[in-house]
Structure formats: C-alpha cells, structure tokens
OpenMM code with the backbone's topology and positions (N, CA, C; nanometers):
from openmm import Vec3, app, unit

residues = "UNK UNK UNK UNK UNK UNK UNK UNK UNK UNK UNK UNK UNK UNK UNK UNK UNK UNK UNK UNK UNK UNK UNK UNK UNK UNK UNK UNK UNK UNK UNK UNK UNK UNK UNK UNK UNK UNK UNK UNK UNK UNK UNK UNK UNK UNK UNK UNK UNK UNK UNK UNK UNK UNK UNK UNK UNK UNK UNK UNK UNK UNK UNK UNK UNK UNK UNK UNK UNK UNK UNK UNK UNK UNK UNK UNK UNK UNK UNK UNK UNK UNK UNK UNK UNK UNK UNK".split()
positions = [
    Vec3(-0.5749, -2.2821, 0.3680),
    Vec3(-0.5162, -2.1534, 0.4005),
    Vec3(-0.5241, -2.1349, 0.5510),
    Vec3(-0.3932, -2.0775, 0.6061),
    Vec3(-0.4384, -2.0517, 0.7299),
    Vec3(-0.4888, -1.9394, 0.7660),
    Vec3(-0.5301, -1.9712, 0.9527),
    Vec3(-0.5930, -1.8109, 0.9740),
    Vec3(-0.5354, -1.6851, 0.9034),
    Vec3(-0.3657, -1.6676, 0.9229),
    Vec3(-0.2613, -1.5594, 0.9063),
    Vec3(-0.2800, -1.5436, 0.7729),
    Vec3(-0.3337, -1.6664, 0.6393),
    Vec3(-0.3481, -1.6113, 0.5493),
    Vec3(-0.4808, -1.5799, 0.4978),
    Vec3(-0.6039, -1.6071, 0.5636),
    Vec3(-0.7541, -1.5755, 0.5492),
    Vec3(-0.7568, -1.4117, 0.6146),
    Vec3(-0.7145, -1.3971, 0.6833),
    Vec3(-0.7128, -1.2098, 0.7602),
    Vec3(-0.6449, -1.1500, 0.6127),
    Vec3(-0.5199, -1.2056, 0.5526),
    Vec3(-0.4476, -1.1261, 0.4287),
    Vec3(-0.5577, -1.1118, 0.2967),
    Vec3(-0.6148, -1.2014, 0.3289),
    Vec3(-0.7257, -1.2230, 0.1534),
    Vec3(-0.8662, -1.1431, 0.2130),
    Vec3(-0.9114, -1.1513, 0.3188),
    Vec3(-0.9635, -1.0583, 0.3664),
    Vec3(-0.9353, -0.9189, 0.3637),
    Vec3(-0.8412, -0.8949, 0.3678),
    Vec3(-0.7983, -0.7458, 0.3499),
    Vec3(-0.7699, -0.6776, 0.1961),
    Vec3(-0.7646, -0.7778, 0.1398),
    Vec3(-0.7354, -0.7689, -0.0203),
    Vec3(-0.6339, -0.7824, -0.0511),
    Vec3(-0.5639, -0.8629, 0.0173),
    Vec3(-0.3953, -0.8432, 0.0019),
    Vec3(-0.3248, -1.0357, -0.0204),
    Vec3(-0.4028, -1.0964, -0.0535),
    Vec3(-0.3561, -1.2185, -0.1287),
    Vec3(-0.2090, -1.2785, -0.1330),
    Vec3(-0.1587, -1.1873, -0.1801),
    Vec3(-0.0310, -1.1382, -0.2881),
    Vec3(0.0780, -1.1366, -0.1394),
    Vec3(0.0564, -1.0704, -0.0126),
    Vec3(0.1289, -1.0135, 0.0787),
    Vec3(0.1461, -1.1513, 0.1460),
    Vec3(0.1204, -1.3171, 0.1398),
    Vec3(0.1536, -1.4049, 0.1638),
    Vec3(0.2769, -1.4097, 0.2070),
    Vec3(0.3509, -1.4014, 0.0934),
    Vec3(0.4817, -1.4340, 0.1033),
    Vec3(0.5944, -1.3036, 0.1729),
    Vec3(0.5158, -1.1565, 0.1822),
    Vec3(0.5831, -1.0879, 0.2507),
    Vec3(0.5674, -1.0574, 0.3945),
    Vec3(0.5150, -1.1543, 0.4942),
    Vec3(0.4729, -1.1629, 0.6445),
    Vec3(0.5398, -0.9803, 0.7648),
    Vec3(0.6401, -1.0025, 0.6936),
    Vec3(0.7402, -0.8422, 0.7313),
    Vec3(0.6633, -0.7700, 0.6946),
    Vec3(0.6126, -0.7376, 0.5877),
    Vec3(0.5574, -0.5824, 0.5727),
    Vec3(0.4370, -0.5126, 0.6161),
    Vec3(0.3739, -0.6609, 0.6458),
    Vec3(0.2170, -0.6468, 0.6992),
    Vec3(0.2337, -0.4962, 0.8565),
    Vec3(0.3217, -0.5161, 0.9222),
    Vec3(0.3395, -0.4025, 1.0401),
    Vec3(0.3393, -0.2646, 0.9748),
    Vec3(0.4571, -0.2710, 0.8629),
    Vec3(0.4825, -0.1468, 0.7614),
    Vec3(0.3576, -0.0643, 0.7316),
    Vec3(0.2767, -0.1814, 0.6511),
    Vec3(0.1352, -0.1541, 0.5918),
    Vec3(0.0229, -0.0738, 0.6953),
    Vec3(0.0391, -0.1028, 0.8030),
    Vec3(-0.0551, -0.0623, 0.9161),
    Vec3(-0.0134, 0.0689, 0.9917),
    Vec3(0.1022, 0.0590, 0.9390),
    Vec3(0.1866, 0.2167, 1.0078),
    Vec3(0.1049, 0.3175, 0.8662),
    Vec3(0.1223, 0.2572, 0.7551),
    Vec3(0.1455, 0.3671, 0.6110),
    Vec3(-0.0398, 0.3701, 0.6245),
    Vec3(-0.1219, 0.3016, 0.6515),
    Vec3(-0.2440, 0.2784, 0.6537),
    Vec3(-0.3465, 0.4148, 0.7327),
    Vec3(-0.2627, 0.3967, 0.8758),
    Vec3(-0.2612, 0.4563, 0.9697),
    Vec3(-0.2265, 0.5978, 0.9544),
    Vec3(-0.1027, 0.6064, 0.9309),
    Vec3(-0.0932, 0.7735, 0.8785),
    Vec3(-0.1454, 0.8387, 0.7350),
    Vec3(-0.2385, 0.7274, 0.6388),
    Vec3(-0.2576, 0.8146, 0.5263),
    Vec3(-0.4127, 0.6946, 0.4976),
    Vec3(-0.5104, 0.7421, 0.5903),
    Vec3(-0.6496, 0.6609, 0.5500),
    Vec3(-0.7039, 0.6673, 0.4170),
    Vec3(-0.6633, 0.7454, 0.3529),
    Vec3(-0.7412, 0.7971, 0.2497),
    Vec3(-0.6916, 0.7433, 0.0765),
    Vec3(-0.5527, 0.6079, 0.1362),
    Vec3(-0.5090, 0.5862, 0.0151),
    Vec3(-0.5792, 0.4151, 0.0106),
    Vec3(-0.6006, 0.3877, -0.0656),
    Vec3(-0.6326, 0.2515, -0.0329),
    Vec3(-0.5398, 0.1652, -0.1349),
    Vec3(-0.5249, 0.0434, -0.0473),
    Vec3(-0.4195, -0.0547, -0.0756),
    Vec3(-0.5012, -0.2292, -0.0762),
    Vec3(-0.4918, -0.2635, -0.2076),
    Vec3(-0.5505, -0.3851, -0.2282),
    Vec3(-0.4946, -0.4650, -0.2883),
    Vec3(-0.5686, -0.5790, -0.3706),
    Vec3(-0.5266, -0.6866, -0.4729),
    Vec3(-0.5301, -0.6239, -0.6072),
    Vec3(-0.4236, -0.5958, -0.6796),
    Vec3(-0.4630, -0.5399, -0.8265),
    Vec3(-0.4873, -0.6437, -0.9149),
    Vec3(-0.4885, -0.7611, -0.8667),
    Vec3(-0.5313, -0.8742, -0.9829),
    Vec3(-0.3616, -0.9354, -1.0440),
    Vec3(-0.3697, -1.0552, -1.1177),
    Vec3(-0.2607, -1.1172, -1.1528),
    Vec3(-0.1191, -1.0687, -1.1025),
    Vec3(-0.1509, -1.1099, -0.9696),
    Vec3(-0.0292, -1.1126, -0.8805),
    Vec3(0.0207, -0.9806, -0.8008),
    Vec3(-0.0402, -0.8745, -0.8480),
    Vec3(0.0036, -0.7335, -0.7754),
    Vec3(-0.0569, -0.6913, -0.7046),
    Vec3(-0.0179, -0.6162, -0.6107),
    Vec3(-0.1178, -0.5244, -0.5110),
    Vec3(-0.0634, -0.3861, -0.6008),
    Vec3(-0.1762, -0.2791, -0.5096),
    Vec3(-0.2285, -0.1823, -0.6022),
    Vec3(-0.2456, -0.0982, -0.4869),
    Vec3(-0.2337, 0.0636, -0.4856),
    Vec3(-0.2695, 0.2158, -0.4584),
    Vec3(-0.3307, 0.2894, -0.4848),
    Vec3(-0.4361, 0.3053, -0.4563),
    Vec3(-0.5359, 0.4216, -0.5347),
    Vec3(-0.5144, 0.5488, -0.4379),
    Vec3(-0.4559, 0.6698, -0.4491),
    Vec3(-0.4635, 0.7925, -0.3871),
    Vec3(-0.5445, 0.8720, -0.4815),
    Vec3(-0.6459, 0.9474, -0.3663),
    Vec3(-0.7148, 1.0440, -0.4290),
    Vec3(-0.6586, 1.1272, -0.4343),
    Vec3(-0.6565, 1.2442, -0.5767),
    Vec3(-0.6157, 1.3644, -0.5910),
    Vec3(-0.7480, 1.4411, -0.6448),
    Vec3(-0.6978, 1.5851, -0.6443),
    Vec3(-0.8107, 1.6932, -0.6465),
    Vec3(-0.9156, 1.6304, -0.7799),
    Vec3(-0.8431, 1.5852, -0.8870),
    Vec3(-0.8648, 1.6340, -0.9989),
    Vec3(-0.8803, 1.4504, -1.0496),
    Vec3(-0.8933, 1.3835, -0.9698),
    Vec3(-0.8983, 1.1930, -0.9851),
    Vec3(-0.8528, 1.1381, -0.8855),
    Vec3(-0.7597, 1.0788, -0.9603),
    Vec3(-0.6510, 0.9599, -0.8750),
    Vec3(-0.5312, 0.8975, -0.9103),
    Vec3(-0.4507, 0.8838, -0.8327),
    Vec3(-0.3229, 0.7815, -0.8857),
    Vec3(-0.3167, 0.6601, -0.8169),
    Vec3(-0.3102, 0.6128, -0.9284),
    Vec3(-0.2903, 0.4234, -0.8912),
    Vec3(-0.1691, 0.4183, -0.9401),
    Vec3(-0.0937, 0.3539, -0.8217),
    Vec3(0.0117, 0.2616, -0.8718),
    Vec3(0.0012, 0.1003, -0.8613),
    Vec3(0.0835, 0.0129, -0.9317),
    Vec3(0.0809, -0.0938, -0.8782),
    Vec3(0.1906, -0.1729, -0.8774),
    Vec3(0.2446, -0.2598, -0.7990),
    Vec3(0.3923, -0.3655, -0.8120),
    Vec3(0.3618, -0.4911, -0.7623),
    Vec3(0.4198, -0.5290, -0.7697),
    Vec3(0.4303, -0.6956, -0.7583),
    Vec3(0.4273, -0.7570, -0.6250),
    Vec3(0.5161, -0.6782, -0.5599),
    Vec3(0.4998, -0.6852, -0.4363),
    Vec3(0.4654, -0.5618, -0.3105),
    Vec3(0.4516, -0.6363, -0.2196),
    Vec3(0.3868, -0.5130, -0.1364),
    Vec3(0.4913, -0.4227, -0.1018),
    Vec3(0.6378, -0.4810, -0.0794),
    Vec3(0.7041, -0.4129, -0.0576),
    Vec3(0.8208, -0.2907, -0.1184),
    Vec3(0.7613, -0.3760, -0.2636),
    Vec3(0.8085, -0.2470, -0.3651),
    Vec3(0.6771, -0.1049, -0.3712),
    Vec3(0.5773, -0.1778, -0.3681),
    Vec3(0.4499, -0.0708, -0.3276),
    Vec3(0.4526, 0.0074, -0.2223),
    Vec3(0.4799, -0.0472, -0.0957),
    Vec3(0.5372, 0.0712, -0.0098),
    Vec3(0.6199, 0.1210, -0.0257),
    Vec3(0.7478, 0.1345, -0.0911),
    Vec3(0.8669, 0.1948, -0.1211),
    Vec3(0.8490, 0.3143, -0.2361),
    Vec3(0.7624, 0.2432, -0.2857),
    Vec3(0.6668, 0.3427, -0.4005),
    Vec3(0.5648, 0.4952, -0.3495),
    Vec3(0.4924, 0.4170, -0.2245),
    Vec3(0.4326, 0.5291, -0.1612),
    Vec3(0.4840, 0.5956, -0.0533),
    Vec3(0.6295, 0.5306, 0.0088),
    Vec3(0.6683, 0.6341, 0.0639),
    Vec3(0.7136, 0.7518, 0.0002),
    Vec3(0.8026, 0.7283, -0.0925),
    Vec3(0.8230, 0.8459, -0.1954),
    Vec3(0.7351, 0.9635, -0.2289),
    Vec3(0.6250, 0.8974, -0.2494),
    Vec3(0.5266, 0.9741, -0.3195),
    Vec3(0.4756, 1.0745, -0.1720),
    Vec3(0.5011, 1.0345, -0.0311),
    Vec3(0.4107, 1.1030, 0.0792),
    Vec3(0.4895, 1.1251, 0.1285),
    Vec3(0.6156, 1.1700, 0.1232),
    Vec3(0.7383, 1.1832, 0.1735),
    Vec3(0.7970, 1.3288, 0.1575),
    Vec3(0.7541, 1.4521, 0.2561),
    Vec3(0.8400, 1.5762, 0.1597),
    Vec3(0.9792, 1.6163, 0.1601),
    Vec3(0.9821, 1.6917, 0.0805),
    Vec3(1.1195, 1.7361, 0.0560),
    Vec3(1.2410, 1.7143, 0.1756),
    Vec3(1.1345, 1.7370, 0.2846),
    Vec3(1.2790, 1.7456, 0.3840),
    Vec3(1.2870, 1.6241, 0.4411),
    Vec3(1.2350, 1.5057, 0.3993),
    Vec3(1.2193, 1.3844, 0.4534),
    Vec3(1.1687, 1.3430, 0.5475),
    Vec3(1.0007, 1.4176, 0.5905),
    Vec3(0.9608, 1.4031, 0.6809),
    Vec3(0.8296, 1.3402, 0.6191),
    Vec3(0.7627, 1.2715, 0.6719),
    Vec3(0.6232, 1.2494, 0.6033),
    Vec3(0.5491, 1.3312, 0.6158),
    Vec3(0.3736, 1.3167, 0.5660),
    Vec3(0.3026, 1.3917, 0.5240),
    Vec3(0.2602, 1.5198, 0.4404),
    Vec3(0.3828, 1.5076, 0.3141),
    Vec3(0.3140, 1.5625, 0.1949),
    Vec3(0.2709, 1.4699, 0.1258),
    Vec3(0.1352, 1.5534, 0.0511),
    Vec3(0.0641, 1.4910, -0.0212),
    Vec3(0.1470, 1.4929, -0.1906),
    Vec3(0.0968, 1.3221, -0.2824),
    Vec3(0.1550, 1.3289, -0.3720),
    Vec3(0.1431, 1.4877, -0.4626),
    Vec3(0.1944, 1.4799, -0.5394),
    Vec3(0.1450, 1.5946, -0.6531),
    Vec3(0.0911, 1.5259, -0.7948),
] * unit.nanometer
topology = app.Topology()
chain = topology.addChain("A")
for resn in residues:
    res = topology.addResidue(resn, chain)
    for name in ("N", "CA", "C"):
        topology.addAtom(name, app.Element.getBySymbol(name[0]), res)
C-alpha cells in the first residue's frame, strides 16, 4: 500500500481508494461540520454517524461520494445554503 493509501486506512476510510477526488470534498464537509463522523462501515462502505438530540443518524453508501451527496442534503437548508442541522 502506498503512503496516499496508508493516510486513507488511517483515517478509516479504506474504501475512498479508488475515489482520490473526494478526499478535498471530505475535508471541506469535515471542516464545516466536526461533529459528524465519517469512517469505514465495514464490507465495502463508508459510513456517517450525526449526532442528534435524541441519538443519532447513520447513514451509509458504498462510496464516499454518494455519502457526501447524502450529507450534503441532509446539512443543506432550505435556501441552499449550508449549515442546517439534519432533522
């Protein structure tokens, strides 16, 4: 494995191998929302855990980049600006 992919398995992100593009994405969405965490969900997916009042929502996809497309939605408000929180 190389370095570029020992920093990805380090981070919990295994899976994000093959998506080298999104890794910048990830650090922007990381950056503006610390509190969601983004890992390896096991047999092939990465995974979202956002805390809510009352638990949490996990999502998970296959790839990272359907997972971000997933959590922009979810942190995205109405008027298409970021920083609402999911519901």
């Amino acid at each position: 494995m190389s370095g570029f992919g020992i920093r990805l398995a380090r981070h919990g992100l295994p899976g994000a191998l093959g998506e080298p593009d999104q890794l910048l994405r990830l650090a922007r969405f990381r950056a503006a929302h610390p509190e969601v965490i983004i890992g390896d969900g096991g047999f092939g997916t990465v995974q979202a855990r956002i805390p809510e009042p009352d638990g949490e929502t996990v999502i998970t996809r296959y790839t990272l980049s359907e997972l971000l497309d997933r959590l922009d939605e979810l942190t995205t408000g109405p008027n298409g600006q970021p920083g609402c929180e999911p519901s």
